[in-house]
N, C-alpha and C positions, 0 to 999 in steps of 0.2 A: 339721816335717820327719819322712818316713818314719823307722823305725828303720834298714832296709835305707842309705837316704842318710846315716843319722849315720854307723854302721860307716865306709861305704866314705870317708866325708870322714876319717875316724879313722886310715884305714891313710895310714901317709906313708913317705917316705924311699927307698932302694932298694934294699933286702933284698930277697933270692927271694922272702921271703914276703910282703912290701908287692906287691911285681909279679901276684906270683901269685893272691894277691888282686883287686888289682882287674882281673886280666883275667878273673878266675872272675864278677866281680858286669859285669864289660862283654859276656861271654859268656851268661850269664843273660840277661841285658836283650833282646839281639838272638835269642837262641834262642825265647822265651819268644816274641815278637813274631813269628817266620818261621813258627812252629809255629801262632800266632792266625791268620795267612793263610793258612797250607795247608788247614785247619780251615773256615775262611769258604770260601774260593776254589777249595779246589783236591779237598775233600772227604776230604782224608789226614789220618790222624788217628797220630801218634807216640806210643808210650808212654813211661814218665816216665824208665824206665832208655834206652833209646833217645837221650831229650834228655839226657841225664847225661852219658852215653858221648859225647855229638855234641861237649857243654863240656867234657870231659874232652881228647880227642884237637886241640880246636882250642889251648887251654892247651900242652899238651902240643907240636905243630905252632910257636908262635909261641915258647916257648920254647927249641927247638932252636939260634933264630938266635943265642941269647945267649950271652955269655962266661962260660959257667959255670964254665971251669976256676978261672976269678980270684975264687970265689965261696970265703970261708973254709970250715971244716969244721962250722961249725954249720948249714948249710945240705944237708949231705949225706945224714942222713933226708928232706930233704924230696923232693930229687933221687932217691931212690931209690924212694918212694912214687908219685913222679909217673913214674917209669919213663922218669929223661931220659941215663941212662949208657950 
């Protein structure tokens, strides 16, 4: 088992930060893939901050839908880092 696969089997529970985790390694995975066909297929080539920003903003997007007010106060650096207030 990759290292990347142990991590993401490691994060559990449902903390911001178990979520946000694994939508950052499920974000990765499909980014990383759309960016190998644009590359093959499409002749577009993204740079590395570009695909950051792209995981960044979808994290960010799917997070919104959630009940973060019922989220306790240890979670509120991370809300604030990820610019979801």
């Amino acid at each position: 088992m990759s290292l990347g696969l142990k991590a993401y089997a490691q994060v559990e529970g449902k903390s911001l930060w178990s979520v946000v985790m694994r939508l950052a390694w499920n974000c990765y995975i499909v980014s990383i893939w759309k960016e190998r066909n644009q590359r093959l297929f499409q002749n577009h080539e993204a740079s590395i901050m570009e695909i950051a920003e792209q995981i960044r903003e979808i994290i960010r997007f799917k997070l919104f839908g959630m009940c973060l007010h019922q989220m306790g106060d240890a979670n509120a650096a991370l809300c604030i880092a990820w610019k979801l207030e």
